[in-house]
N, C-alpha and C positions, 0 to 999 in steps of 0.2 A: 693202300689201307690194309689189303692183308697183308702182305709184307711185315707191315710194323706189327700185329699182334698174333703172328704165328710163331713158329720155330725158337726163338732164344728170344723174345721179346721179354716175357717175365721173367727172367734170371735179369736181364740188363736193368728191369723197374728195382729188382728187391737188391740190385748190387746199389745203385742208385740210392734205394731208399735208406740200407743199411748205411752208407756213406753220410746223407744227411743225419742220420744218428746220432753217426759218432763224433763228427762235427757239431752238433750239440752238448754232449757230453765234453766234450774239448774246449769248448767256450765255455761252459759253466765252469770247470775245474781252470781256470785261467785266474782267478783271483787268488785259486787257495797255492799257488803253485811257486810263488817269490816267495810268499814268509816259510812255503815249507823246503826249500830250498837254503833259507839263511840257516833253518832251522839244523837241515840234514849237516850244513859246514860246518856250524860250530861245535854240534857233538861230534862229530868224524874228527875235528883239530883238537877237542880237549881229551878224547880219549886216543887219538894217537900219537898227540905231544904233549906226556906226561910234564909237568914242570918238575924239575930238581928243589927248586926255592919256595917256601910260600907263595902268595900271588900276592902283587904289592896293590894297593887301594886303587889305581889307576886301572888295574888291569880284571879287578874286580866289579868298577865302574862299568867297563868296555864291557865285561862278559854281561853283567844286567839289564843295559839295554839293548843285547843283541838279541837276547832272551825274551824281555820285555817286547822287542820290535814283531820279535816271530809272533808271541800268544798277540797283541794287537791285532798284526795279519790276517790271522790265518781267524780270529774273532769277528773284524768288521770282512773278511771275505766269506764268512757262514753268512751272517747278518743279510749284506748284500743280494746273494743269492736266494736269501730264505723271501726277501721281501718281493724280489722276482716272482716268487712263486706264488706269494700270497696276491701278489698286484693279477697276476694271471686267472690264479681260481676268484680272487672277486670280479674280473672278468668275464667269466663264463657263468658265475652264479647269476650278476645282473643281468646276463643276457636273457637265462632259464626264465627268471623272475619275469622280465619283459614280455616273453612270450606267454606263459602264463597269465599275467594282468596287463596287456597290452594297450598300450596308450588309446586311448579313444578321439577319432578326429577333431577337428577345432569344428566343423560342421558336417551335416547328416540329413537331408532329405529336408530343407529349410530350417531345421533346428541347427543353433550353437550349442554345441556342447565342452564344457572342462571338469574334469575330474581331479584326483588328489588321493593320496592314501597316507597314514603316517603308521609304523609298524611299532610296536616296544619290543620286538629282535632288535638289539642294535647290527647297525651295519645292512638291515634286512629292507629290502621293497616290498614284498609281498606277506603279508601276516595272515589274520583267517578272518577278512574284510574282505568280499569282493563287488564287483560291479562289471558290467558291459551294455553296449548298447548296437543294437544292428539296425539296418532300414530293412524291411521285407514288404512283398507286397499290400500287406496286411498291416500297416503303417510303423513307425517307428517301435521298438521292442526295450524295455527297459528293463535288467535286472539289476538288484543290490539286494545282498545279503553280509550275513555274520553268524560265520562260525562259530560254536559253544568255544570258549577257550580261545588264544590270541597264540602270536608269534608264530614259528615255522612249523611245529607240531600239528596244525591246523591247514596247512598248505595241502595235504590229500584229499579234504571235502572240497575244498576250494576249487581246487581239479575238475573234480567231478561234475558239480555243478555249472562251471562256464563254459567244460567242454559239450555238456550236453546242451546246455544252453544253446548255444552256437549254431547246434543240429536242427533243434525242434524251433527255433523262433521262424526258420524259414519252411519249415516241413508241415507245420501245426498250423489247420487255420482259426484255430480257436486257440483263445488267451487258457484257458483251461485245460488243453490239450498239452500246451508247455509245461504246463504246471508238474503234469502227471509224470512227464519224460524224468524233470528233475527230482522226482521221489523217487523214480526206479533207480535213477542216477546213483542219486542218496544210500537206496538201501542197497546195490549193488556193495557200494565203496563198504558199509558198514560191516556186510557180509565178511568182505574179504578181509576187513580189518582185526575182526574175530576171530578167522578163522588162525591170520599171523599170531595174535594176541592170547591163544589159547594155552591154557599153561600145556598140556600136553606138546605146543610148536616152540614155547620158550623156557618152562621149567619155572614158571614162577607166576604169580601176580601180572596179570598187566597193570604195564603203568598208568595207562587212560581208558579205562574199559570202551568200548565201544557203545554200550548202552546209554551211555552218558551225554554222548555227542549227538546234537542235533545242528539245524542251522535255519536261522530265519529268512526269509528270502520277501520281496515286495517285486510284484511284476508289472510294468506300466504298458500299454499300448496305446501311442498317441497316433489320432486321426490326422488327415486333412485337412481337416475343418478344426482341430486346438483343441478336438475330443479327448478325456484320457478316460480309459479304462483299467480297470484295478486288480489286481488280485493279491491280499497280504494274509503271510504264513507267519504271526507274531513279529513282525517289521516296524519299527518306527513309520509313522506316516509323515510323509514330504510334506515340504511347505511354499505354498503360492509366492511367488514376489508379483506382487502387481503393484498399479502406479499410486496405490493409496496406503500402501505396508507390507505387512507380510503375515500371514496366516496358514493354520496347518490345513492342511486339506485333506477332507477328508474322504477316505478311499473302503468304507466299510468296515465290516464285523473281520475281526482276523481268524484266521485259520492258526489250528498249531505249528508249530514250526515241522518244518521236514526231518525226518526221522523221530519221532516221537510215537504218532499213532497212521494210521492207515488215514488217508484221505476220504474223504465223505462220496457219496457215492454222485451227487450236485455239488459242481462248484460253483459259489456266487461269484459273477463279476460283477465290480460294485462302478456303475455311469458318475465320473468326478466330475468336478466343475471345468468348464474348457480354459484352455491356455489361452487366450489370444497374444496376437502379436505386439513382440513387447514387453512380454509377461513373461515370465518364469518359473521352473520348480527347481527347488533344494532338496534332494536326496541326501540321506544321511547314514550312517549306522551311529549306535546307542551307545560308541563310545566318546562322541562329541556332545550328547546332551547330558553321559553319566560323569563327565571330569571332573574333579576338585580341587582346589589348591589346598595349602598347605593347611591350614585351619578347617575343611570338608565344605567348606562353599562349592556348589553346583556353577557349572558354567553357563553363562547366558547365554545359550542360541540363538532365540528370537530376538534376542534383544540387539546382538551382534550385526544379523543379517536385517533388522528393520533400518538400522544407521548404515549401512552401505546399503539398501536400497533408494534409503529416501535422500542420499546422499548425491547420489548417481541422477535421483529424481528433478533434483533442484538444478542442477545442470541440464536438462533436458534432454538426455542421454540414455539409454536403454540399457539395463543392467548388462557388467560384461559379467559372463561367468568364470572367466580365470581369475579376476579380481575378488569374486566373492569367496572363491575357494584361498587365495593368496591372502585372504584381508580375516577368514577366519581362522586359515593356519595359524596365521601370526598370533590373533588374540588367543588359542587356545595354546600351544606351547606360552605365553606368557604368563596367561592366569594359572596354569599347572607348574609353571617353570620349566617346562621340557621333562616333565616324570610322566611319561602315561601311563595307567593301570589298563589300560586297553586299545588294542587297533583301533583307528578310525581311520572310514571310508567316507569322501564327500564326492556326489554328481550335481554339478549343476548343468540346467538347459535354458534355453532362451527361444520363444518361435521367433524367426523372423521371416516366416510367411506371408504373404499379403494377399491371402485368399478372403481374411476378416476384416472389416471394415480397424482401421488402426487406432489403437487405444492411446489416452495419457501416457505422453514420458518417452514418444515414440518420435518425437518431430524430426530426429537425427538418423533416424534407420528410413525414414519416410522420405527427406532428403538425397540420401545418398544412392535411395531406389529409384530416385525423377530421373536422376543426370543423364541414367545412360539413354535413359527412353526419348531424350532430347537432341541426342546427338544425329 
């Protein structure tokens, strides 16, 4: 082992690595290198074998599509490699994006969860919607929020907020405690944004002032027992799916959103009504309930998610949450036609604990929890 990384070992990595280089560069110039080749022959033949005669129609034929064959070439060989390239950075942008908004498990500490995002970046995963969820000892941790402003310009607060998130849902034993982390977050990111955005660092106007930007956030903590508790910072309020409809729930008096003004010196958590088993919540951002079509018709949420609830109901089947997230996509790019004026973030959960005595519309999750205990 020292052997290999003493005396000439690094000259033999960087000879190595300079060799895979340029083996790269040699495969990529491999398409441009026939048509530029036809290309180099026929001007070397026509300026070194001047003709004595006219050139007869046949021979002026021959010359234009040799002509013709090169610009072709050496056109779909740029093409080619351009789309290489592009196939590669959309590559690694999905990936950034992934980790960034990182898919959330199918289940979490007896909760099912599915999520969803639709971005109006084209091409983009991630816009200025976000959401996460963790288990900590302190029971499950919900955040979703919405950036001021959409698309990728909006991806910096986004940052901010679910990295710190991240920190404080397991650090913090109070719902309040998180709250606070994500304003420092907030006004961290805001600082710095300023500071790049100053005309003195750019010589002009910034183009999104910093003062401008805030973001609403809604922070859930679900118990053991289908308890949630609340905290919303100008959030849409979630809505119940239980076995008789669907209903907003409600999670208190809201707070201003983060970055606006300083946080109150008490923060309410506001005791919501319990999930039980069975039951579920919808998590949303205000670009699903603000859509329009083409005449300014508002899009029916509740109306959406009361038919695939009571739909799921009638079958005796416990709502899935990928299906409600799949079944409102679908209605909402129809009724908009696929134009969104805004990101939209959807969370849905489902308990399937059985610490509650089990509710309506559960006989198939109740089911499939006997078998094993029978074996």
């Amino acid at each position: 082992m020292i052997r290999i990384w003493s005396g000439g070992a690094f000259p033999a990595l960087r000879r190595a690595r300079a060799a895979r280089v340029g083996d790269s560069h040699i495969r990529r110039l491999l398409p441009l290198m026939l048509p530029t080749a036809w290309g180099v022959a026929a001007v070397t033949w026509k300026i070194a074998c001047p003709q004595e005669q006219p050139e007869s129609l046949g021979e002026r034929i021959v010359t234009g599509v040799v002509f013709f064959t090169v610009g072709a070439g050496l056109v779909l060989g740029i093409r080619r490699e351009l789309s290489r390239e592009l196939k590669r950075v959309r590559e690694i942008a999905h990936a950034a994006q992934r980790v960034l908004l990182r898919p959330l498990p199918p289940r979490l500490d007896g909760l099912a969860l599915a999520a969803g995002q639709l971005s109006v970046s084209r091409g983009a995963v991630v816009g200025g919607d976000l959401y996460e969820a963790v288990a900590t000892p302190y029971g499950v941790r919900i955040v979703i929020g919405d950036v001021r402003g959409h698309g990728l310009p909006a991806i910096g607060a986004v940052a901010a907020v679910l990295g710190s998130f991240r920190e404080a849902a397991y650090d913090e034993p109070e719902l309040g405690g998180v709250l606070r982390r994500l304003d420092r977050a907030i006004e961290r990111h805001l600082r710095e944004r300023a500071r790049d955005e100053h005309p003195a660092a750019c010589g002009g106007e910034p183009q999104s002032p910093s003062a401008e930007e805030f973001v609403t956030v809604l922070l859930l903590e679900i118990g053991a027992d289908g308890g949630v508790a609340a905290i919303n910072c100008g959030h849409p309020c979630p809505y119940h799916l239980r076995c008789r409809g669907v209903a907003p729930l409600a999670c208190g008096e809201p707070l201003p959103p983060l970055g606006l003004f300083p946080l109150p010196a008490e923060l309410p958590v506001h005791r919501c009504a319990r999930v039980l088993p069975g039951e579920g919540l919808f998590l949303h951002t205000d670009g699903a309930a603000d859509a329009r079509d083409a005449s300014g018709k508002f899009f029916g949420l509740e109306a959406v998610l009361a038919e695939a609830v009571l739909a799921k109901n009638a079958l005796g089947s416990p709502v899935s949450p990928a299906a409600v997230i799949t079944s409102v996509h679908s209605q909402l790019l129809r009724h908009t036609g696929g134009r969104l004026a805004d990101d939209v973030a959807l969370l849905v959960l489902r308990n399937d604990r059985s610490r509650v005595p089990t509710q309506c519309g559960d006989t198939a999750l109740r089911r499939t929890r006997r078998e094993p205990s029978n074996r």
